[in-house]
N, C-alpha and C positions, 0 to 999 in steps of 0.2 A: 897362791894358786898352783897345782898341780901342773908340771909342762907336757906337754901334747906324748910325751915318751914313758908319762910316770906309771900308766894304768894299763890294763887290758882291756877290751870291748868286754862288761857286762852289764848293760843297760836293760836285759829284757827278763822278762818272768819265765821264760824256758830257754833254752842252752841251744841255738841254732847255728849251726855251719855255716858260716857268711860265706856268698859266692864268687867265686873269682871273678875279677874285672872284664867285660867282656875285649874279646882279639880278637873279634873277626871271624864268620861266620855263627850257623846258631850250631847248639849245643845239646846233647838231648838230656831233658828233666833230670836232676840227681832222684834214684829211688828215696821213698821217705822212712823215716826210722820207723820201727817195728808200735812204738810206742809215745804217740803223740802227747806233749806236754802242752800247761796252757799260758798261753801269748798273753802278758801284761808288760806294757813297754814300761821300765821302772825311770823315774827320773833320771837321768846322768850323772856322774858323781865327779865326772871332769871333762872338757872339752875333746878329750880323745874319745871319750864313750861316745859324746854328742856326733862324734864323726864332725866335729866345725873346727876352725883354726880362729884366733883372735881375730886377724883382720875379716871375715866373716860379719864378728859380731861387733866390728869396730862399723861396718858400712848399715847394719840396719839399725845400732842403738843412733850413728849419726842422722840418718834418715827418719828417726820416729821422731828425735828433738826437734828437727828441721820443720817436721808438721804439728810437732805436740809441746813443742816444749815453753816454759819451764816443766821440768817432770823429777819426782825423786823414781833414785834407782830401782826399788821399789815396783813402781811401776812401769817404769823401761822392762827391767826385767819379764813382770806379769805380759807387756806386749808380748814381747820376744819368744814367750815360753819356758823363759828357761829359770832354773833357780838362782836366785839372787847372787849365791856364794860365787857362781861362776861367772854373773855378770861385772858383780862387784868391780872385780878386779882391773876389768876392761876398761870401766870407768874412770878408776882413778890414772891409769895408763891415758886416758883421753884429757884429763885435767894437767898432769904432767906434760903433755904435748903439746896445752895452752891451745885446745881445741874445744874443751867445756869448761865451764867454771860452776865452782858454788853461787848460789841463789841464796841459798839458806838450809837449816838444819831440818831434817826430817825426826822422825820415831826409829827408837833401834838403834842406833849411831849410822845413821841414811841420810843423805844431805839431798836438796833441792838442785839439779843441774842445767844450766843452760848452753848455748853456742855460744862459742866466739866467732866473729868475724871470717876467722881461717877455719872455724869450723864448721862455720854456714857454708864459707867457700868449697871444703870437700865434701859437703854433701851433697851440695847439688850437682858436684863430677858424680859421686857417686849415682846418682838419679840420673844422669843422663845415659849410665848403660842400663840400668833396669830400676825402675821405679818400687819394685814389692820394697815393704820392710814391716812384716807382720810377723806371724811364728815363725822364728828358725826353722828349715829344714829340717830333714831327717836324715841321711846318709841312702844313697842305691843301694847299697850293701843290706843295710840295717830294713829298708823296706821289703827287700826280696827275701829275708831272712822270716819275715812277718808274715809272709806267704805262703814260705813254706810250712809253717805252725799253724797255719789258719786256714791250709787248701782244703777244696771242698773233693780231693781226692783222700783227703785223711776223713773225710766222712761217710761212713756206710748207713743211710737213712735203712732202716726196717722196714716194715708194713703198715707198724699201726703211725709209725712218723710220717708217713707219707699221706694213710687215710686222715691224718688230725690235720695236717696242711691242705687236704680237699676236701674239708669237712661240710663245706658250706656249697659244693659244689654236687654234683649227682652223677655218680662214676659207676659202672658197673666193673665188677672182679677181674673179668678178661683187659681191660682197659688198663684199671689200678696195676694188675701185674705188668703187660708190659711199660707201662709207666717207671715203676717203681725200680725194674734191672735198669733201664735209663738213667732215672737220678742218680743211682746205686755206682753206677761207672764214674761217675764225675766227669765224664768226654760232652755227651751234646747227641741231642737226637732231632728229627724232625717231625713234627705233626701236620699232617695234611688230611684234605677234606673239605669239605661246605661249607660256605660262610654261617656262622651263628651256631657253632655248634659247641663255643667255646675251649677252642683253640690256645687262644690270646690268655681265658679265664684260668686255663690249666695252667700255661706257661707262667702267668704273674703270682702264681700260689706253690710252686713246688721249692722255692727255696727254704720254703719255712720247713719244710724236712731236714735241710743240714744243720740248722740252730740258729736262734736267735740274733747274735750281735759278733760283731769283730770290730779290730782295729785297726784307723787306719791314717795315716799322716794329713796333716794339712798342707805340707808341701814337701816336694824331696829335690835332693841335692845333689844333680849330675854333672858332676866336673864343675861344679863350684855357677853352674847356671841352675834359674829354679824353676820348676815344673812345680804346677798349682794341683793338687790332685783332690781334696777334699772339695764335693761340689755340694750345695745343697737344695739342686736340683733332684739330684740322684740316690743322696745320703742321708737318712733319716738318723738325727742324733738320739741315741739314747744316754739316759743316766747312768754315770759309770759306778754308784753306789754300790760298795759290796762286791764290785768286780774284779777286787785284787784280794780278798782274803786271806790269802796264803801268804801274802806281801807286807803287810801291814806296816813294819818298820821303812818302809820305801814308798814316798807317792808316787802318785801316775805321771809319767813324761806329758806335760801338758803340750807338746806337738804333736799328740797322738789325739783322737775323736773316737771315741766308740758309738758305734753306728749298728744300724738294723744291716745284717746280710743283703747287701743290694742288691736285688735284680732292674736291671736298664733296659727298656724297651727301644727299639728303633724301627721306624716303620717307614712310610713310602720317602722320607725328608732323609733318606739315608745317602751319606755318597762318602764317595773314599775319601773324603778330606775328613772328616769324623774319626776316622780309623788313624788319624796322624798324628802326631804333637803338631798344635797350632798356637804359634806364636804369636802375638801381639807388636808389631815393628814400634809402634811408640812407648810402650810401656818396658819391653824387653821383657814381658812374664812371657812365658807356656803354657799350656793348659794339656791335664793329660786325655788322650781319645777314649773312647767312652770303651773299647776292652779292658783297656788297664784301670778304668775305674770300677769298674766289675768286676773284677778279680774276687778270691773268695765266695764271689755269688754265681747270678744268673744275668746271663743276657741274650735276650730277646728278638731274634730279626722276624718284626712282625710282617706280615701281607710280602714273606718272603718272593720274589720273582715281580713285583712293582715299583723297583727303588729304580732311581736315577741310573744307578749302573746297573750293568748284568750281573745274574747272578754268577755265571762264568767269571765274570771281572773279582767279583768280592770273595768267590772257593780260590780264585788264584792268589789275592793278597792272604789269607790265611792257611793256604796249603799247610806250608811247612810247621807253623804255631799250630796247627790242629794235631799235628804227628809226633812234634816233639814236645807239647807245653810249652816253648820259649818264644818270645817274640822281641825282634829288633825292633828298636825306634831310632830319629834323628832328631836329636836338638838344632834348633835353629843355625847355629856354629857350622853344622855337619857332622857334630860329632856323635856317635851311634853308640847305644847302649842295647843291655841287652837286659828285659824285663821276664818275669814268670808270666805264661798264657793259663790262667787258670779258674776257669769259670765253666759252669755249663753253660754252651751257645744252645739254645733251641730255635730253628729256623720252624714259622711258622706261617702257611699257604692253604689259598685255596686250589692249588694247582697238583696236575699229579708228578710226584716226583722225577718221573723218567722225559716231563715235559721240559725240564728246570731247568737241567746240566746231565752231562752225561755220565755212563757208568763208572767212570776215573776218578769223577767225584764223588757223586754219590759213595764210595767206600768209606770216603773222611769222616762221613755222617752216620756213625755205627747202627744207629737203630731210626727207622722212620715208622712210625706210628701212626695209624689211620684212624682220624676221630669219628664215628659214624651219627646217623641218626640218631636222635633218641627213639626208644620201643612209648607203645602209647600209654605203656605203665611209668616209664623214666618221665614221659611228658608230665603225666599226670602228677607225679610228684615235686616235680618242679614249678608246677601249676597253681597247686597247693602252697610249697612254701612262698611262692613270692607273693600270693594272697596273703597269708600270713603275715609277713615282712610289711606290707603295705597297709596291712589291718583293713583290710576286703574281706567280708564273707564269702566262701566259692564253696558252694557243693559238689558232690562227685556227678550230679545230676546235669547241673550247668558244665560239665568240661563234657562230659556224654553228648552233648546237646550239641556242644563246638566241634568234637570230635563228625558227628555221623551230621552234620548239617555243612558243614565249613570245609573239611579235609577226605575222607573217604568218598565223597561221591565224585569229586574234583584232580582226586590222586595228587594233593596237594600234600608235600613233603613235610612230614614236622621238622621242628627243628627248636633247639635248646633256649634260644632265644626269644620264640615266640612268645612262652608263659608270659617274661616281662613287660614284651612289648606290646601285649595286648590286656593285661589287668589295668597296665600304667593309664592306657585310653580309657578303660572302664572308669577308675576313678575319678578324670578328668570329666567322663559321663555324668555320674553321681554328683559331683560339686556344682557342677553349672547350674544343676537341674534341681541340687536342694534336698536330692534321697538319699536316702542309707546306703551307706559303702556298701554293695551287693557284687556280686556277677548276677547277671540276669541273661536271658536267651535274647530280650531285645538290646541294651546295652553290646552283648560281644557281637551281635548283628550288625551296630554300629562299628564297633571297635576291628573288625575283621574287613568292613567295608572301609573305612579310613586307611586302616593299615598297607589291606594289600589293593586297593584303590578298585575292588570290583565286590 
């Protein structure tokens, strides 16, 4: 096995500048190279590329026998992540130390291994500071490096990238543009306005403009503590089929996932403890805060100015990350690292923005964008497709009918959300009742009266 001195760091599919260790206060963003390459995390070819040390992988191969064992190496490995060759070795170092022994012969010249005594006995020291022993980490270095290859500031979405990500939504020109210089910045903007005018629907569809999939670790490795960062709440796994072709002689670093461009929503359940690394006192794992699991994407402060904290309180914890990209965290220890801030935040309200926080802040939030009414052509069309969508018959006759019966004599506002919310009860109509999926003028009679309860 190669010693931790023999190799250079090149584990990854494009050639990125690893960032210095952080010292103490932040740092502003390294400009990015002229010409973006693309991020395929390549297997390790030795423990130094892995960014691990032996003993590392001396406490989780001891910890997965402790829960799994007998097991051949083999499959230690497959836990771990990591390629055989390099677990190999650890192994037989563990047998020597009369801490595992052979079981029996495996395939391959791979042997079955179990605990000794003394080797049960260090693994449960081991477990009593931190219980993880799944994939190996990734290295901070090697993750921020991953970031910088995959920021969604090295993405300039277009026009038609951004109308195909709203395709299903009903935007007019004036809108789509200032939309599209927003995403276009990769910083963060604000949409405010009326409830139901789909706000929320804009914000959860604009990432599909920077591209489909990135990568991103199942866990990373800060000062030799582990922060859990792959969640599959938030992280949609895609197939990584065909995602390294230019690679082909090297596989994929199985501590890596490739995932749908996340966007995280957070809404009224938000409070500054979400924004932290939260540890687990029994277990000794981390978990990383829902910015840093966003990174490369979007993320969402929805029903902006109704969270637990102020909004005062939340522009002040990101001041500085919003100015310079960088944001500090603390490991449970106390010890502080320093992560990439990189994601568009979209803060989204029914509030007007000068009600929120004051002009100080409001500058961090380069663009706030007002979602208006829809016109009663926008309605109309929106009327129609979720007809469509629900396999409702709706004439232009019957929305005529809801328009100048229901909304114009009443100065009753439309609004984006109406269409759904009132076919949805139409249908409900029609089934009870045994009739053909219709809009009719007495059904939305009903469905207008249910709805807005007069």
């Amino acid at each position: 096995m190669q010693s931790y001195a023999d190799s250079l760091p090149s584990g990854f599919g494009s050639k990125q500048e690893i960032q210095p260790p952080f010292t103490g206060g932040v740092t502003p963003a390294k400009p990015l190279p002229e010409q973006p390459g693309t991020f395929v995390p390549l297997a390790p070819r030795s423990l130094r590329e892995a960014g691990l040390t032996e003993s590392q992988i001396e406490a989780y191969v001891l910890k997965y026998l402790l829960a799994r064992s007998p097991a051949s190496g083999r499959e230690v490995a497959e836990h771990v992540a990591l390629p055989f060759v390099l677990v190999e070795p650890v192994l037989h170092a563990l047998k020597e130390l009369r801490l595992v022994v052979y079981r029996n012969t495996a395939a391959a010249g791979d042997y079955v291994y179990d605990l000794t005594d003394l080797g049960t006995e260090r693994a449960q020291r081991y477990l009593k500071t931190c219980t993880y022993f799944g994939a190996a980490p990734v290295s901070l270095e090697d993750y921020n490096a991953s970031v910088e290859a995959q920021s969604v500031r090295r993405q300039k979405p277009q026009l038609e990238s951004l109308r195909s990500a709203l395709s299903d939504l009903v935007i007019d020109n004036e809108l789509l543009g200032q939309l599209g210089e927003a995403v276009n910045s990769g910083l963060g903007f604000l949409l405010f306005g009326d409830s139901g005018n789909g706000k929320t629907s804009i914000a959860q569809r604009v990432t599909r403009a920077y591209g489909e999939a990135i990568w991103v670790p199942r866990a990373i490795s800060v000062g030799g503590e582990i922060l859990r960062f792959y969640d599959t709440t938030h992280h949609e796994l895609l197939p990584d089929n065909d995602a390294h072709a230019p690679f082909d002689d090297q596989k994929i670093d199985a501590r890596w996932v490739r995932v749908r461009r996340p966007t995280i929503v957070a809404g009224g359940e938000l409070t500054m403890q979400h924004l932290e690394v939260m540890t687990n006192q029994v277990t000794g794992i981390s978990e990383a805060p829902l910015q840093l699991k966003s990174n490369c994407g979007t993320l969402v402060i929805d029903d902006f100015g109704r969270q637990r904290v102020s909004p005062t309180e939340l522009l002040n914890r990101w001041i500085v990350p919003l100015e310079r990209r960088r944001d500090v965290l603390d490991m449970a220890s106390g010890r502080k690292f320093e992560v990439p801030f990189d994601q568009l935040i979209i803060f989204s309200t029914n509030m007007t923005p000068s009600d929120l926080v004051d002009e100080a802040f409001l500058r961090r939030i380069p663009y706030k964008i007002d979602v208006n009414d829809p016109s009663e052509d926008q309605f109309r069309e929106v009327f129609q497709r979720t007809a469509r969508e629900l396999g409702v018959d709706c004439r232009n006759s019957s929305i005529d009918y809801l328009l100048s019966r229901h909304y114009r004599p009443t100065g009753k506002s439309l609004r984006f959300c109406h269409a759904r919310d009132l076919v949805q009860p139409v249908t409900n109509f029609c089934e009870f009742r045994g009739h053909a999926l219709a809009v009719t003028e007495q059904n939305l009679d009903a469905a207008v009266k249910n709805y807005f309860g007069k």
